[in-house]
ZATI-997371 format. One record per residue (C-alpha): residue in three letters; y, x, z. Coordinates in pm, whole numbers, padded with zeros to 5 digits. Example, Ala and Ser with C-alpha at 12.3 -4.5 7.8 and 13.67 -1.06 7.14 Angstrom:
BEGIN
  residuo       y       x       z
      ALA  -00450   01230   00780
      SER  -00106   01367   00714
This chain:
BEGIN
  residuo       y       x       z
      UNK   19861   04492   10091
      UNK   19966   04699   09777
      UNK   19791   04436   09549
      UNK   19963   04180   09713
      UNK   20280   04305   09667
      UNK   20222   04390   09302
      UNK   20070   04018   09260
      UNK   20405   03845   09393
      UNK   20607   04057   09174
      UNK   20419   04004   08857
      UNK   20476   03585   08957
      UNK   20839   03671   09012
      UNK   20872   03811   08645
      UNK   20686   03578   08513
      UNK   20857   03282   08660
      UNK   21219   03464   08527
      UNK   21091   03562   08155
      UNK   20972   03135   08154
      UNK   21325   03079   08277
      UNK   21493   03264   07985
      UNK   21247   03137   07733
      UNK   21372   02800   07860
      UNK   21689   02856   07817
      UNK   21637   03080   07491
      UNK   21460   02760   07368
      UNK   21729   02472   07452
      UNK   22024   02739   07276
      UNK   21765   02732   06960
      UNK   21736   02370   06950
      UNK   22121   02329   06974
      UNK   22135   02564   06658
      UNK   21874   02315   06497
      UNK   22092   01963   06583
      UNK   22415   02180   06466
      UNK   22234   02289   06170
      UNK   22102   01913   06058
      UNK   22382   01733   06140
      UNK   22620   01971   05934
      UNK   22353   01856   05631
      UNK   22426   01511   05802
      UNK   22808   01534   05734
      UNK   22824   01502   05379
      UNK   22692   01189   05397
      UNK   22953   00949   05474
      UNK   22735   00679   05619
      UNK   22638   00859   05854
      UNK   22837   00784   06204
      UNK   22686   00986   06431
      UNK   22707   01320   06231
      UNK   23018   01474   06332
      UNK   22956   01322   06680
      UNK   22613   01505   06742
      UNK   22774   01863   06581
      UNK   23068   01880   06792
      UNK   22814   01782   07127
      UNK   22605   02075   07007
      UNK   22859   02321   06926
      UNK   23048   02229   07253
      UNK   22718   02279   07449
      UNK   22674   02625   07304
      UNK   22974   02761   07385
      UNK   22923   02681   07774
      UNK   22636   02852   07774
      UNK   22724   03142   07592
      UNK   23055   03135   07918
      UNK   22754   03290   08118
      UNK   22818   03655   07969
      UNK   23208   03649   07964
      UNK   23184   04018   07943
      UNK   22943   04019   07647
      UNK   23190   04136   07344
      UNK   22897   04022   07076
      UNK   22828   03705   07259
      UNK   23235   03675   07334
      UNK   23285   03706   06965
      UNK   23028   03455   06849
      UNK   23148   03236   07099
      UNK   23491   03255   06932
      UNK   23320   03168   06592
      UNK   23188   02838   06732
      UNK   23499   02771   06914
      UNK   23697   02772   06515
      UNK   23454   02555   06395
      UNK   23463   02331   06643
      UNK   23846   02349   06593
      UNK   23772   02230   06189
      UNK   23622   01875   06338
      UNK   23925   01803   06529
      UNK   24138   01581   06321
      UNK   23816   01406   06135
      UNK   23674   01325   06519
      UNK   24049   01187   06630
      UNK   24032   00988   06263
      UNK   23713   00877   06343
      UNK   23800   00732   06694
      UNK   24154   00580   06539
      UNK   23920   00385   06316
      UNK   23695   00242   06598
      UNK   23975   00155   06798
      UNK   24179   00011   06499
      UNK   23860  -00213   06410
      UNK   23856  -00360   06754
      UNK   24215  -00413   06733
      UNK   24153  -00599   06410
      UNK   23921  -00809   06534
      UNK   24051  -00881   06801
      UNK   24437  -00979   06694
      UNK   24354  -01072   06368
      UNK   24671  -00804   06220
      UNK   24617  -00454   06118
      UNK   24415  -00437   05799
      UNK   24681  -00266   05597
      UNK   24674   00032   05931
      UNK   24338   00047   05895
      UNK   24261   00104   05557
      UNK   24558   00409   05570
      UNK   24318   00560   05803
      UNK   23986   00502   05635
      UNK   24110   00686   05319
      UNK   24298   00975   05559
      UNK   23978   00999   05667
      UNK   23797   01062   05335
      UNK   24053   01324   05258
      UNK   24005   01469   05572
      UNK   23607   01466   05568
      UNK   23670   01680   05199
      UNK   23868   01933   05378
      UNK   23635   01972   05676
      UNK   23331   02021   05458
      UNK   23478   02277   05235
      UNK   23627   02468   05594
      UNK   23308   02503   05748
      UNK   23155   02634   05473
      UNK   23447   02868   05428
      UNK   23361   03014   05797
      UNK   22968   03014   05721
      UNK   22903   02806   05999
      UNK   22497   02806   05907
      UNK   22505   03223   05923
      UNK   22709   03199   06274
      UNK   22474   02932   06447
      UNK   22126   03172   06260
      UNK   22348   03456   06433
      UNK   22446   03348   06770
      UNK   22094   03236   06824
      UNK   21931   03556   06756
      UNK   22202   03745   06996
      UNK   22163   03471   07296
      UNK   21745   03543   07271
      UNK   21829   03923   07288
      UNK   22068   03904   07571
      UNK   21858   03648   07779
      UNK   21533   03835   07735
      UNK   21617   04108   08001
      UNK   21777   03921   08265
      UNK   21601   03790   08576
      UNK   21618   03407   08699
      UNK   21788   03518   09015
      UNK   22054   03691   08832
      UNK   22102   03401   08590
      UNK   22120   03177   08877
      UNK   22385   03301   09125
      UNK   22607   03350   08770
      UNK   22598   02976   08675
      UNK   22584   02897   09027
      UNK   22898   03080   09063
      UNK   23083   03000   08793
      UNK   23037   02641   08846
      UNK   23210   02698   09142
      UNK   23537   02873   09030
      UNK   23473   02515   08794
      UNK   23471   02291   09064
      UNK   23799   02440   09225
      UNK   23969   02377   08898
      UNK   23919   02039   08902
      UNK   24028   01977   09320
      UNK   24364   02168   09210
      UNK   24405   01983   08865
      UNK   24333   01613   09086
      UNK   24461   01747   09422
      UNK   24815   01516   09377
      UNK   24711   01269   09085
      UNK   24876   00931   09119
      UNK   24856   00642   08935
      UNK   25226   00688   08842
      UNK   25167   01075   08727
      UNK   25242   01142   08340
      UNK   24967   01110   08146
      UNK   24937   01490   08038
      UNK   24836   01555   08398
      UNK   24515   01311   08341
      UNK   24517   01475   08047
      UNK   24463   01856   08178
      UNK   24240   01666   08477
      UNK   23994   01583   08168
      UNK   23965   01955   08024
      UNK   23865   02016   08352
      UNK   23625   01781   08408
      UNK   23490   01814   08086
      UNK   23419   02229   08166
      UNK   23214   02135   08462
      UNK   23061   01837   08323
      UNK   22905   02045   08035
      UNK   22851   02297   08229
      UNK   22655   02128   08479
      UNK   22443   01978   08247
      UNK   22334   02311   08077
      UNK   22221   02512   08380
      UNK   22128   02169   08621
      UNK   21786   02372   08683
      UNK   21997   02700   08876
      UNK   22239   02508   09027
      UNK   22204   02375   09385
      UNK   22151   02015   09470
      UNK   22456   01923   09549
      UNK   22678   02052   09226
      UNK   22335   01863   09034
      UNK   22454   01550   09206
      UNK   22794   01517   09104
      UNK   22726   01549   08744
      UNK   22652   01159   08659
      UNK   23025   01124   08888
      UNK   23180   01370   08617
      UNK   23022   01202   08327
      UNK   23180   00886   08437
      UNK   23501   00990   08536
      UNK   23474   01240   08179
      UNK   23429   00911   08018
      UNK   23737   00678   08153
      UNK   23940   00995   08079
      UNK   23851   01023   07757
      UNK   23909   00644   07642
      UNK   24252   00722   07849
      UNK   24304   01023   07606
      UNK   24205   00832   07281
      UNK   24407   00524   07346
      UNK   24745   00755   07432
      UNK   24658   00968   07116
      UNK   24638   00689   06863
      UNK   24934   00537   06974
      UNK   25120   00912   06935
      UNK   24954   01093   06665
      UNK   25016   00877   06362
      UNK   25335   00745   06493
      UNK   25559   00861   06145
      UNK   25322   00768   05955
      UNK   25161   00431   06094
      UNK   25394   00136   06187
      UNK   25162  -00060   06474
      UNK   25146  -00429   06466
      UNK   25336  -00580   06769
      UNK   24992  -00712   06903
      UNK   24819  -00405   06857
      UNK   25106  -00166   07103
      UNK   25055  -00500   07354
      UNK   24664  -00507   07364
      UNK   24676  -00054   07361
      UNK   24911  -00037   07606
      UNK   24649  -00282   07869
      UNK   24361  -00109   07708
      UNK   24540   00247   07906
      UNK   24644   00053   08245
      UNK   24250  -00054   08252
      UNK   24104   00285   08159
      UNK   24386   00458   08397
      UNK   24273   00217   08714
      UNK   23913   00287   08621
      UNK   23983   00682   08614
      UNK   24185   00673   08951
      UNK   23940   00501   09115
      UNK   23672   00677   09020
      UNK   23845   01033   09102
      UNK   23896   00853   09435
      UNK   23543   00844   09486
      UNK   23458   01138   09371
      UNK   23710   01339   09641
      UNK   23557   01166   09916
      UNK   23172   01219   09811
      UNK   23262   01571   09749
């Protein structure tokens, strides 16, 4: 009986040290994709750069939510959170310039809008570069690393897992308050605060899907979607507000915008409709 007991508890550690190592091993290759797409940056032809670095520094800093009391951790997470911060403008600049390009092709009006933001985009891109460098972004993400190994490497799976399980919860009830009385005909900063909601649990979801239970797994592809409408709901309000003194908007372009946010509002409201009743 004694060997028995000892054998189940040897599997049980075993099973949680393969747990951390998993996790240990997706924070490291976050660190990587930060680490080559800040090299992919400062190459402007590269699209997807900024893109894949804000996805990985985003990612990090949910996980690094599942020690909240950590002060190390809490700090490095704070780190991440300023560079993140530094992409803002150059992501919003990015996204004005897709959506201007449709809007170009599309009404045939707009080039002199658009080339205003390609070059505010180059000075922009200068800036960012020289900012991230400025808060050693390459020393934080070596950093944080090390200190999410060391903290993960005496923790059991069963501990790990009623945490994320947990705080996806306190997540989830968030997001019912935030859509609890969302209308169709509610100002758009309420959608707005809706999407930093979904956008926590959403990314949250996604990094600790293996602890949480099967029915917080299956809403995730429901958040990404709804995440998604909410976004292009976001971006279409923001380029219409953001570069208002300095960019006069073609007549066609405010006409074709302001359908592009009735479609992408309908799309989010029914979705969230869904959602509430699958919950």
């Amino acid at each position: 009986m004694a060997k028995k007991s000892k054998s189940r508890k040897s599997s049980g550690t075993a099973g949680s040290k393969s747990f951390s190592q998993e996790l240990s091993a997706h924070f490291s290759e976050l660190s990587d994709n930060a680490s080559r797409a800040l090299e992919r940056l400062a190459d402007s032809d590269d699209p997807e750069a900024l893109h894949d670095l804000r996805i990985s520094l985003r990612s990090q800093r949910v996980l690094l939510g599942l020690f909240p009391r950590c002060r190390t951790l809490r700090k490095q997470r704070d780190h991440l959170g300023m560079a993140a911060r530094l992409t803002g403008l150059d992501r919003d600049l990015e996204v004005a310039i897709g959506l201007a390009e449709s809007l170009v092709n599309e009404t045939k009006t707009g080039e002199q809008q658009l080339s205003f933001l390609t070059d505010k985009l180059s000075v922009s891109r200068k800036k960012l570069l020289t900012g991230l460098q400025d808060v050693r972004l390459p020393l934080v993400l070596s950093q944080v690393d090390r200190d999410w190994s060391k903290k993960l490497s005496n923790k059991r799976k069963s501990v790990l897992q009623s945490a994320a399980r947990a705080q996806n919860r306190k997540f989830e009830k968030r997001v019912l308050i935030t859509a609890a009385d969302l209308q169709m005909t509610s100002p758009v900063a309420d959608w707005h605060l809706l999407r930093l909601q979904v956008k926590r649990l959403r990314y949250w979801g996604e990094g600790f899907a293996s602890v949480l239970t099967e029915n917080q797994c299956r809403r995730i592809p429901a958040l990404i979607a709804l995440q998604q409408r909410l976004g292009l709901l976001h971006d279409f309000c923001l380029f219409e507000s953001q570069f208002q003194q300095e960019l006069i908007l073609p007549e066609p372009w405010q006409q074709r915008l302001e359908k592009w946010q009735q479609n992408a509002l309908a799309d989010a409201a029914g979705m969230l409709q869904h959602l509430k009743m699958r919950w």
